[in-house]
ChimeraX commands (.cxc) that place a marker at each C-alpha (Angstrom):
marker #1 position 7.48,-8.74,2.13 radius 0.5
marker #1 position 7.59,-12.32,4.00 radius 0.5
marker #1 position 10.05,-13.52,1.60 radius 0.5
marker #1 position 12.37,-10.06,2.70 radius 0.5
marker #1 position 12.09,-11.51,6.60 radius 0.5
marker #1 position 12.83,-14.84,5.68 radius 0.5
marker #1 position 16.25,-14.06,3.43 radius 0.5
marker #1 position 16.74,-11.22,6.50 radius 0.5
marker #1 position 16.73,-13.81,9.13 radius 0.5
marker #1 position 19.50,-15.97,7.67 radius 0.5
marker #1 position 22.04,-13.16,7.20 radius 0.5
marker #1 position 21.27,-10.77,9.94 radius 0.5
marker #1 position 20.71,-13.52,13.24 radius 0.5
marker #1 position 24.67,-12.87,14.12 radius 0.5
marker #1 position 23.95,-9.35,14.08 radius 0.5
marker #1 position 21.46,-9.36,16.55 radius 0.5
marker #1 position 21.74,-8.44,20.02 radius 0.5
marker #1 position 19.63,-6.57,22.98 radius 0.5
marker #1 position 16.62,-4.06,21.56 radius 0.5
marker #1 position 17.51,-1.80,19.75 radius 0.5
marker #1 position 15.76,1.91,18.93 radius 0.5
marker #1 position 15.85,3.36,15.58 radius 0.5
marker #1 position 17.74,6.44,15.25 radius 0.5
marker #1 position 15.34,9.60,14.49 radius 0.5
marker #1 position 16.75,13.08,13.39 radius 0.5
marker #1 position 15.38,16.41,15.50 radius 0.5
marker #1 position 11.91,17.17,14.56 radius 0.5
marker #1 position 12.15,14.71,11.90 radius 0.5
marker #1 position 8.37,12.85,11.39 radius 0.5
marker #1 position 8.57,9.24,11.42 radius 0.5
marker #1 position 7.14,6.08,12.59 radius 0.5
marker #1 position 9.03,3.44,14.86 radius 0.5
marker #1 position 9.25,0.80,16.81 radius 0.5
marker #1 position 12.10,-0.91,18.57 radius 0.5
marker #1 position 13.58,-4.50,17.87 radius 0.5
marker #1 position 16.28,-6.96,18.17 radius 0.5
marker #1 position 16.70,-5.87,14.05 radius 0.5
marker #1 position 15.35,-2.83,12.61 radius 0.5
marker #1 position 13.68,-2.35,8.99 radius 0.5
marker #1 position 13.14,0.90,6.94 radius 0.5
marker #1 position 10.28,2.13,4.98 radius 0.5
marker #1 position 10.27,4.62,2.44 radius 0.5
marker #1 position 6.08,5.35,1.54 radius 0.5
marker #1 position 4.25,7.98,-0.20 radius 0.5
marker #1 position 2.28,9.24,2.65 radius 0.5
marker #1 position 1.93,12.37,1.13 radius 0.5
marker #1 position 1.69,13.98,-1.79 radius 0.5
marker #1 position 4.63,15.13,-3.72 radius 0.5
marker #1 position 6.38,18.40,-2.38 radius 0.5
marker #1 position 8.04,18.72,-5.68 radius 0.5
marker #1 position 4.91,18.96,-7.70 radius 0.5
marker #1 position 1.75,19.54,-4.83 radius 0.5
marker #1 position 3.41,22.06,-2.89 radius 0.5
marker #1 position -0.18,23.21,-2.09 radius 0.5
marker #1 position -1.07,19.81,-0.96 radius 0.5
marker #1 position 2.23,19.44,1.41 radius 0.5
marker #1 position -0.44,18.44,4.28 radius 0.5
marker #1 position -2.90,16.20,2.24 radius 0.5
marker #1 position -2.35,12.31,2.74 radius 0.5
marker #1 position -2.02,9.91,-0.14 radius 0.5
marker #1 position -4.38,7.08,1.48 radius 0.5
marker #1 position -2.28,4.68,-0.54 radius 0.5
marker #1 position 0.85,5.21,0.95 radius 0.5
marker #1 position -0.53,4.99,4.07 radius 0.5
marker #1 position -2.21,1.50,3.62 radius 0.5
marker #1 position 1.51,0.20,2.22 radius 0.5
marker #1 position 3.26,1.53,5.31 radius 0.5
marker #1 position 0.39,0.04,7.74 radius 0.5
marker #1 position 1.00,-3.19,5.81 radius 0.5
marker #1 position 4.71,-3.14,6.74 radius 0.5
marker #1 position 3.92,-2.65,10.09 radius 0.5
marker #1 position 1.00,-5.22,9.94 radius 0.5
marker #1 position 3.17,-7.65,8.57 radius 0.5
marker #1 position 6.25,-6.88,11.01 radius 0.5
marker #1 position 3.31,-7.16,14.40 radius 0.5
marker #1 position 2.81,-10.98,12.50 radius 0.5
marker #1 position 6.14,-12.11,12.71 radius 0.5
marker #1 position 6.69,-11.14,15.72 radius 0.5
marker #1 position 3.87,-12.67,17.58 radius 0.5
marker #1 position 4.65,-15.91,15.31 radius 0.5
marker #1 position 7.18,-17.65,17.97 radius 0.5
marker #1 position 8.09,-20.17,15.02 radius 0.5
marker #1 position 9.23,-17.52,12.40 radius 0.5
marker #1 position 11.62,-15.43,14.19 radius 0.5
marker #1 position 12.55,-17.32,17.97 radius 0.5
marker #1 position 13.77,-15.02,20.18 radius 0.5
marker #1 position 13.90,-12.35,18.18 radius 0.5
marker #1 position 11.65,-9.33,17.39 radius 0.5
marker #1 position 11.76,-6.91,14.16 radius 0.5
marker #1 position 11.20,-3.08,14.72 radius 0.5
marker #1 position 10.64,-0.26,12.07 radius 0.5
marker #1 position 11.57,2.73,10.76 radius 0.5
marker #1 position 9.43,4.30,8.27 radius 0.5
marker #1 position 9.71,7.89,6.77 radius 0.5
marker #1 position 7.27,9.54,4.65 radius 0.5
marker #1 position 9.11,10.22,1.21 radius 0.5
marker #1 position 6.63,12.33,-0.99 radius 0.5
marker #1 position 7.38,10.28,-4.39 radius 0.5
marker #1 position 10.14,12.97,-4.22 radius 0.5
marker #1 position 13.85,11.75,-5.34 radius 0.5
marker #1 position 15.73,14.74,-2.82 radius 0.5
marker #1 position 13.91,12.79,0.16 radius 0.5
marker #1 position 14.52,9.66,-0.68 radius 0.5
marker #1 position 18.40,10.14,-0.80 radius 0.5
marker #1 position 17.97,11.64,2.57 radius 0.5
marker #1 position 16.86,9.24,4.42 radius 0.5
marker #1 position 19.18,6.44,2.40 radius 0.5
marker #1 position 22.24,7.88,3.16 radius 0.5
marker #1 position 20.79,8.67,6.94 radius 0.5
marker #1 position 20.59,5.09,7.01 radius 0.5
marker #1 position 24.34,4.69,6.13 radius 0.5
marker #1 position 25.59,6.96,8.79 radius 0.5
marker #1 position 26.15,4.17,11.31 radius 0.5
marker #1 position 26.97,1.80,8.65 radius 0.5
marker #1 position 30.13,3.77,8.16 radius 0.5
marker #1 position 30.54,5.29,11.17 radius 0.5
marker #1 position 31.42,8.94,9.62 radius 0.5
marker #1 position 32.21,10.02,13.72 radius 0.5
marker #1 position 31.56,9.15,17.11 radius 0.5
marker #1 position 27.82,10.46,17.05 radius 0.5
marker #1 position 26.91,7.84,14.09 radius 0.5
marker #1 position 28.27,4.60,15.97 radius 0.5
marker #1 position 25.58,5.05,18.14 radius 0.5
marker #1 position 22.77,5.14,15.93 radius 0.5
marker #1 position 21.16,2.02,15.33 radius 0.5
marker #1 position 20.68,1.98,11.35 radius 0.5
marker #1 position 18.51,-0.19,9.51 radius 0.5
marker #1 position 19.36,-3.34,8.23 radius 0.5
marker #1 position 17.71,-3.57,5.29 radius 0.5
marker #1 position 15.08,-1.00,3.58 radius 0.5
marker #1 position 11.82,-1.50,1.70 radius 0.5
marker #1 position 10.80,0.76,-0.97 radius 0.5
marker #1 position 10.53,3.49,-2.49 radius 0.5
marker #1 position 7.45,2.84,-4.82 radius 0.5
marker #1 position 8.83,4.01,-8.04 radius 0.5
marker #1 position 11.62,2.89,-10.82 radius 0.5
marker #1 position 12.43,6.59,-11.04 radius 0.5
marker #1 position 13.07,6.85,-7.04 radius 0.5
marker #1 position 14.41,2.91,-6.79 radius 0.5
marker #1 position 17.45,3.63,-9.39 radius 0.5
marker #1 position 18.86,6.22,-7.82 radius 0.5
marker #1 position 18.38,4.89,-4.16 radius 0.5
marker #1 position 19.71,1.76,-5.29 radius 0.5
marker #1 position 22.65,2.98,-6.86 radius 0.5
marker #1 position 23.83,4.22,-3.35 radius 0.5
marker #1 position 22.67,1.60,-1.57 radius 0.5
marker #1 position 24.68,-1.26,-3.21 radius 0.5
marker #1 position 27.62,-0.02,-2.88 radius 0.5
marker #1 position 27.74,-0.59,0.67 radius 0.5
marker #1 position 25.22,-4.04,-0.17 radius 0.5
marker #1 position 22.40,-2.25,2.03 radius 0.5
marker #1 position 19.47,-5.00,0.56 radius 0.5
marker #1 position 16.67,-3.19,-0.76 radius 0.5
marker #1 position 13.15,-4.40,-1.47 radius 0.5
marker #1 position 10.53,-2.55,-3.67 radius 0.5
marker #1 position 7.10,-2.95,-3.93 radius 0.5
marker #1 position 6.21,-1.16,-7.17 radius 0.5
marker #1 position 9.18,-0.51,-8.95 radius 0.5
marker #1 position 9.23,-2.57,-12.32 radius 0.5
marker #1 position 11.55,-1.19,-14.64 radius 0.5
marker #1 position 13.81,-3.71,-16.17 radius 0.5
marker #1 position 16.73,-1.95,-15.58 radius 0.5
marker #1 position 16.68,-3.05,-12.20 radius 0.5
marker #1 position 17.34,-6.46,-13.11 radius 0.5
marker #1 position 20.79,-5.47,-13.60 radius 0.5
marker #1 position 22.96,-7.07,-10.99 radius 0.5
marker #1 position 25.82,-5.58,-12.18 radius 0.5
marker #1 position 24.40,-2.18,-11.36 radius 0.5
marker #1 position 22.03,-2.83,-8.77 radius 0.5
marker #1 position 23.55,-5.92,-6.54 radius 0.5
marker #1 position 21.61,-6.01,-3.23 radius 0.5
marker #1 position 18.43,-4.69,-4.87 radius 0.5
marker #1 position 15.27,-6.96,-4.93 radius 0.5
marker #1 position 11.51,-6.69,-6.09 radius 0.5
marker #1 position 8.09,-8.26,-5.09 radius 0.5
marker #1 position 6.49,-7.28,-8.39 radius 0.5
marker #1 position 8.08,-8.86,-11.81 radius 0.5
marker #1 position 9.83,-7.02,-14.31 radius 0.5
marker #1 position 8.05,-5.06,-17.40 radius 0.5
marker #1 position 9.54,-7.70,-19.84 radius 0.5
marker #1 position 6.72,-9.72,-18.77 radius 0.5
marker #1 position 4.05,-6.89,-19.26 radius 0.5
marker #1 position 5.27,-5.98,-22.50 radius 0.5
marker #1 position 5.91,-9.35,-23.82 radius 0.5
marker #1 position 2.19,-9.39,-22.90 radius 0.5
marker #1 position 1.19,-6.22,-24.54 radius 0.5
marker #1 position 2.94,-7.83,-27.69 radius 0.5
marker #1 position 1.12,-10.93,-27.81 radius 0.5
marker #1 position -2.15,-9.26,-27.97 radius 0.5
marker #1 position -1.17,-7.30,-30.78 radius 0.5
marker #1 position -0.28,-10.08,-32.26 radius 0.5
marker #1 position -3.57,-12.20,-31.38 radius 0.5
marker #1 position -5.29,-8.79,-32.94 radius 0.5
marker #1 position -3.42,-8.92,-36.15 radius 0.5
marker #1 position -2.80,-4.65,-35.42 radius 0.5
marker #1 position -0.51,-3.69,-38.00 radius 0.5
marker #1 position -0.55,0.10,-37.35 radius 0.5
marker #1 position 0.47,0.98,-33.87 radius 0.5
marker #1 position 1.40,3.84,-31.65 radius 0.5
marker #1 position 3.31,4.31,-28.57 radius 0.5
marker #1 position 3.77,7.03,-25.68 radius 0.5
marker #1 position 5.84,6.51,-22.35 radius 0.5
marker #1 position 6.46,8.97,-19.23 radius 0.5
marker #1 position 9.83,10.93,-19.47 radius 0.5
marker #1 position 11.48,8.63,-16.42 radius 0.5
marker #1 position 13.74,5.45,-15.96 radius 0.5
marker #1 position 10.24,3.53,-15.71 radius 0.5
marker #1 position 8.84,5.14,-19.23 radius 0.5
marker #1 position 12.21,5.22,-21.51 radius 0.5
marker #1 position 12.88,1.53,-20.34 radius 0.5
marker #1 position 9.99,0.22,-21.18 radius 0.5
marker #1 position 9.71,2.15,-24.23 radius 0.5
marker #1 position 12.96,1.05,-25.92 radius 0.5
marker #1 position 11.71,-2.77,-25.00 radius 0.5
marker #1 position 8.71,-2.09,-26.69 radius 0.5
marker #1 position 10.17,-0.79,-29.67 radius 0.5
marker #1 position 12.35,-3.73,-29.82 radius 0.5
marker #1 position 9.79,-6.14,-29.44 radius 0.5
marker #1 position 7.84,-4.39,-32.32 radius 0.5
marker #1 position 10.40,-4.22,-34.98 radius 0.5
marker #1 position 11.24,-7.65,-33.94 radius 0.5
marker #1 position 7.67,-8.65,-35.23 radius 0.5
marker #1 position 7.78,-6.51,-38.80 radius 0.5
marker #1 position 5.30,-3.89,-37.50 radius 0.5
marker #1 position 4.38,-0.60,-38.32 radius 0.5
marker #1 position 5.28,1.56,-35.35 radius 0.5
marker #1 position 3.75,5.36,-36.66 radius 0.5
marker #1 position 4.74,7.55,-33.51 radius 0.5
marker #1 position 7.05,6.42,-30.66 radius 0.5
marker #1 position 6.76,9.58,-28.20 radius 0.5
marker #1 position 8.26,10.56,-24.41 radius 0.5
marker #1 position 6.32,13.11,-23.00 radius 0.5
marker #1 position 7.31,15.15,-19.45 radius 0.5
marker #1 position 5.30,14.43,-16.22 radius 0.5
marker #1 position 3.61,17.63,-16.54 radius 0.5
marker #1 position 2.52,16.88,-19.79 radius 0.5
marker #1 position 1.89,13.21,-19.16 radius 0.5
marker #1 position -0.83,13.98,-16.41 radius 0.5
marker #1 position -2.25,16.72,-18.82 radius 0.5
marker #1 position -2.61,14.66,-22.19 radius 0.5
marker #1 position -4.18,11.32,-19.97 radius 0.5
marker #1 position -6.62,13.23,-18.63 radius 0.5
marker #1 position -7.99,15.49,-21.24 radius 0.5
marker #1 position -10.34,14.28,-24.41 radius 0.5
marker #1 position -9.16,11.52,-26.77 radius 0.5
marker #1 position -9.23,14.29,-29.27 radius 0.5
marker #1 position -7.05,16.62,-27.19 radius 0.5
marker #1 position -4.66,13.58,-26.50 radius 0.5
marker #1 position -4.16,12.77,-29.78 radius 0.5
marker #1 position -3.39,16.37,-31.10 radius 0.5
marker #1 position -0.72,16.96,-28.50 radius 0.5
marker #1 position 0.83,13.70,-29.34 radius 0.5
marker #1 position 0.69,14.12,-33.23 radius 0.5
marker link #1:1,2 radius 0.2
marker link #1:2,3 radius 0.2
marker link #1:3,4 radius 0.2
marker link #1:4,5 radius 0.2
marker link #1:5,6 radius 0.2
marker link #1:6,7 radius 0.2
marker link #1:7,8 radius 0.2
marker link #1:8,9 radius 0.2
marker link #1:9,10 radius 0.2
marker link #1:10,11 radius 0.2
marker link #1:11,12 radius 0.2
marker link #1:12,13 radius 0.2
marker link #1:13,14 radius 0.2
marker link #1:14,15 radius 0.2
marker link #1:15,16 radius 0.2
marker link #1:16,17 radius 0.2
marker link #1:17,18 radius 0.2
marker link #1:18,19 radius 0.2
marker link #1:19,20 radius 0.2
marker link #1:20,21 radius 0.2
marker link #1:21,22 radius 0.2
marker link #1:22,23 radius 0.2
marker link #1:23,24 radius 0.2
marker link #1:24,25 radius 0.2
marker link #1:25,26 radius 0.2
marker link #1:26,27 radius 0.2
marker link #1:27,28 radius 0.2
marker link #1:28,29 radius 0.2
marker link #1:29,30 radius 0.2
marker link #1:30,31 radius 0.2
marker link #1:31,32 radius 0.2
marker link #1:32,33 radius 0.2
marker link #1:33,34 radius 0.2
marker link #1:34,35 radius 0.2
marker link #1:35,36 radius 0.2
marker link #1:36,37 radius 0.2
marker link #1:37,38 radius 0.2
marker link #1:38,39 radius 0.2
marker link #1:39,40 radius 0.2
marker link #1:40,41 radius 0.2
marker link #1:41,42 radius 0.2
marker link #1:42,43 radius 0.2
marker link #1:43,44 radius 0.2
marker link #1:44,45 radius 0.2
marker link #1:45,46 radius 0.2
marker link #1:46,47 radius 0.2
marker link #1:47,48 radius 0.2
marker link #1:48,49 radius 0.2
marker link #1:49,50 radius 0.2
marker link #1:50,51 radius 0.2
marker link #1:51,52 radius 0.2
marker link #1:52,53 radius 0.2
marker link #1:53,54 radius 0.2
marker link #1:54,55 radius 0.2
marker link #1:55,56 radius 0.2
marker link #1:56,57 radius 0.2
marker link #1:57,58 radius 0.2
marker link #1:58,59 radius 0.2
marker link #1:59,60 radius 0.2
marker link #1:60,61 radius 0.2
marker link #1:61,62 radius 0.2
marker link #1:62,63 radius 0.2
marker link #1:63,64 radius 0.2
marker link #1:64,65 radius 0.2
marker link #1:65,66 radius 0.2
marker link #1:66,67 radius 0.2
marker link #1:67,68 radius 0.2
marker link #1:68,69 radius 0.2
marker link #1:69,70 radius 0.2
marker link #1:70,71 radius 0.2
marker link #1:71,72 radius 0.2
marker link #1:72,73 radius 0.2
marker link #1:73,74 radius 0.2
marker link #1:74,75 radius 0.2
marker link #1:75,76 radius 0.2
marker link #1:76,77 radius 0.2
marker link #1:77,78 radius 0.2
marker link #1:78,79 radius 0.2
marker link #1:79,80 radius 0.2
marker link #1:80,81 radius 0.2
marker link #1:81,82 radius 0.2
marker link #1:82,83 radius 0.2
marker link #1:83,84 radius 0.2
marker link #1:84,85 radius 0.2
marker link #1:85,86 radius 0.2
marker link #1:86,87 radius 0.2
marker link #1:87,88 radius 0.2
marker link #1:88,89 radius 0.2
marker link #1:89,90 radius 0.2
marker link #1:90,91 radius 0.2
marker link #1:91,92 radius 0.2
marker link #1:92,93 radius 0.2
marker link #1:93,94 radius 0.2
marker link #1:94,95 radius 0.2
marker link #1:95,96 radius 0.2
marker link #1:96,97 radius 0.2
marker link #1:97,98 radius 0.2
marker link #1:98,99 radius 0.2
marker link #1:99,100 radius 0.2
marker link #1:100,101 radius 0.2
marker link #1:101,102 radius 0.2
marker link #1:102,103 radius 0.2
marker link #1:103,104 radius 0.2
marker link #1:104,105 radius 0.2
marker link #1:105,106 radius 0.2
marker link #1:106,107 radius 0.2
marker link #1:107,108 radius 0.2
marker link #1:108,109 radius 0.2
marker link #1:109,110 radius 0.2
marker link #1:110,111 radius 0.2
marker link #1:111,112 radius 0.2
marker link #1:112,113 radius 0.2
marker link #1:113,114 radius 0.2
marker link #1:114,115 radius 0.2
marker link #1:115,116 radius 0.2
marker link #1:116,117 radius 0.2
marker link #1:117,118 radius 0.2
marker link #1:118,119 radius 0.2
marker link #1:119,120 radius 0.2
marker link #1:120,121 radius 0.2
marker link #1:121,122 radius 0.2
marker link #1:122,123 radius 0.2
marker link #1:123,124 radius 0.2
marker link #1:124,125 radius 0.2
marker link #1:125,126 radius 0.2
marker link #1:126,127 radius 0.2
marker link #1:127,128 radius 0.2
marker link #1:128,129 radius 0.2
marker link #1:129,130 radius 0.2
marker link #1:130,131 radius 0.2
marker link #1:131,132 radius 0.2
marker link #1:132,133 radius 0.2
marker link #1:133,134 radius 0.2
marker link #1:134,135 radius 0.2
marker link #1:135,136 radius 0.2
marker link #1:136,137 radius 0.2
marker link #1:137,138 radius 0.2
marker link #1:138,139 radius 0.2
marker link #1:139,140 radius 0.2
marker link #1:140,141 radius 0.2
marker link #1:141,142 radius 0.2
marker link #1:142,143 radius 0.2
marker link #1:143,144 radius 0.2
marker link #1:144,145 radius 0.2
marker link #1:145,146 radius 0.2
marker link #1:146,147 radius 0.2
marker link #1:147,148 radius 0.2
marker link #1:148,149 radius 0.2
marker link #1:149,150 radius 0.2
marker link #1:150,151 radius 0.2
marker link #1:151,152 radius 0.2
marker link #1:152,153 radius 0.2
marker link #1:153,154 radius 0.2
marker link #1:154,155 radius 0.2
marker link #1:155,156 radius 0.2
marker link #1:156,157 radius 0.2
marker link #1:157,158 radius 0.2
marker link #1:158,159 radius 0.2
marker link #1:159,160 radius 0.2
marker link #1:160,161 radius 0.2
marker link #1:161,162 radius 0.2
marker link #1:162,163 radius 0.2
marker link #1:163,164 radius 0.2
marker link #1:164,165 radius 0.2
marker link #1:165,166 radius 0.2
marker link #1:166,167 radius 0.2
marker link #1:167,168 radius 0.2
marker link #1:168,169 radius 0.2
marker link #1:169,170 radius 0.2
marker link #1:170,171 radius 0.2
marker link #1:171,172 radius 0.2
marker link #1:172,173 radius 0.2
marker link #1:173,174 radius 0.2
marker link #1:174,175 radius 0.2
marker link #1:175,176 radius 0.2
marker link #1:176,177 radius 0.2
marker link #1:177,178 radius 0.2
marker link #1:178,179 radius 0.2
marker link #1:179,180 radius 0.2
marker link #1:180,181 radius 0.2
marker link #1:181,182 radius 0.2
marker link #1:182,183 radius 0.2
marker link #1:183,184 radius 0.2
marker link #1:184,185 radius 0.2
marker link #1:185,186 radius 0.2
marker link #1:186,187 radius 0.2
marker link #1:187,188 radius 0.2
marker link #1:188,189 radius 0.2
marker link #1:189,190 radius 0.2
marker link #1:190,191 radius 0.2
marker link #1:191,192 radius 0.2
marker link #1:192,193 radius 0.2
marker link #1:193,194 radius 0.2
marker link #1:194,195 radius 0.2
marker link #1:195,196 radius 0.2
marker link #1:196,197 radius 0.2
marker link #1:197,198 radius 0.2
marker link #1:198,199 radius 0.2
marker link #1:199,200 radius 0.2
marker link #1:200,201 radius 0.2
marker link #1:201,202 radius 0.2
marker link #1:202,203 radius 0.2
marker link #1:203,204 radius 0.2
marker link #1:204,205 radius 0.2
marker link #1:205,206 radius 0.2
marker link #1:206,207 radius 0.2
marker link #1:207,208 radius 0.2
marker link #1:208,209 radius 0.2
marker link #1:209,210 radius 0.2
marker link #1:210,211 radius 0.2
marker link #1:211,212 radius 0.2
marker link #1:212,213 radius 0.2
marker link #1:213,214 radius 0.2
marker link #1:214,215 radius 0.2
marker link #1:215,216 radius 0.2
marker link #1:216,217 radius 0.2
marker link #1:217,218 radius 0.2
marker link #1:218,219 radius 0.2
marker link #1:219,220 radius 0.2
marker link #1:220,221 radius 0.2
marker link #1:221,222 radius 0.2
marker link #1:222,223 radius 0.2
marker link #1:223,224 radius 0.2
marker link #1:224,225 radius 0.2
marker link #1:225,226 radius 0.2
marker link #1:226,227 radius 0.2
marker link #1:227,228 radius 0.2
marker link #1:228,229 radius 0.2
marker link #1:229,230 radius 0.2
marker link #1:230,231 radius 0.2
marker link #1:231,232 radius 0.2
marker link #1:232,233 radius 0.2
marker link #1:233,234 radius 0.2
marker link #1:234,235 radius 0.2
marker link #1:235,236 radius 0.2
marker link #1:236,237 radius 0.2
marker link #1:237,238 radius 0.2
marker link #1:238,239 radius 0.2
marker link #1:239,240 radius 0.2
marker link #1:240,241 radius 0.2
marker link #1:241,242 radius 0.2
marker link #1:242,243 radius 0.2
marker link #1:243,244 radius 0.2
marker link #1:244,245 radius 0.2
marker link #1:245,246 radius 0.2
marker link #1:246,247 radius 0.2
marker link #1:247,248 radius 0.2
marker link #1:248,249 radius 0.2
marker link #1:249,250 radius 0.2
marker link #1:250,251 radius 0.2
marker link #1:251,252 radius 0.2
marker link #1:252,253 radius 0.2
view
């Protein structure tokens, strides 16, 4: 997140001028706080609203220690005098559910002022740059809106090598690596292992089908025996990793 303040601070200074409060939508739960430059924050504060609609009002304690670490690391720079002179960061951070529907919300929210759709939205004071959402699923379709208008996004979890494309995805940056790395890892174990026979299952998202045609590659690449190469649905996902080895097995053969 440093290196997003740092990169922020050489192409926003001009921008900068008085304090500035975040623009918040009626009723609409967020956290703030007011600066020379403002930041967004898309976290998983609570549990999906697609998929826990039971557990609408149940935290995910994760989420909530990422978005206290933005705001940790925002109270930091600002008290620094020698990062930032003379000028202070504030936040914006919405609660996104892992849920795709929200995330686009508050995105193009965050455009409004950018391209002042009437009178109302030059007034806001929008977000110069946005960090998160957590996963490859949520990032690629965030991101797709995002750079078109060069809104720079950072991540903090979403690895899918797809995202590398600059073509596609040219104001988006990561503070985690790419899977390349973890698969090219994966493969030299099987390789240290001599495994001949292998087997491979991946989530039904951007995340899972990335990483599972890399894998593939990778494989055949080597001259191995790949027996099953299987996508299961996030429904089924949670229920095969979480029930016997037997039971796992049988629903993936």
């Amino acid at each position: 997140m440093f290196v997003c303040f740092f990169i922020l601070y050489s192409c926003l200074l001009p921008a900068c001028g008085g304090v500035c409060k975040p623009h918040t939508r009626k009723n609409e739960k967020t956290m703030f706080s007011t600066g020379d430059v403002i930041l967004g924050g898309l976290f998983p504060i609570r549990r999906s609203v697609m998929e826990h609609k039971s557990d609408l009002n149940c935290p995910n304690l994760l989420g909530l220690q990422w978005a206290m670490t933005m705001v940790f690391a925002i109270r930091e720079i600002n008290q620094n005098a020698s990062l930032l002179p003379n000028i202070t960061l504030g936040y914006i951070i919405h609660d996104d559910c892992y849920a795709i529907p929200k995330d686009l919300e508050v995105g193009l929210s965050f455009l409004e002022a950018k391209i002042h759709i009437d009178e109302d939205s030059k007034k806001m004071c929008s977000p110069k740059a946005l960090v998160g959402p957590y996963s490859s699923s949520q990032t690629t379709v965030l991101s797709t809106a995002l750079g078109l208008f060069l809104l720079p996004q950072v991540s903090y979890g979403s690895s899918c090598q797809c995202l590398s494309d600059k073509k596609r995805f040219p104001s988006f940056l990561r503070t985690m690596s790419s899977d390349i790395h973890q698969i090219r890892a994966t493969i030299m174990l099987i390789h240290n292992f001599a495994w001949l026979y292998l087997g491979s299952i991946a989530i039904d998202d951007d995340y899972g089908r990335s990483a599972m045609a890399q894998f593939v590659l990778e494989v055949e690449q080597l001259g191995l025996c790949l027996a099953f190469s299987e996508i299961l649905h996030q429904q089924r996902w949670m229920e095969v990793m979480f029930s016997p080895l037997s039971v796992c097995l049988s629903a993936i053969l």
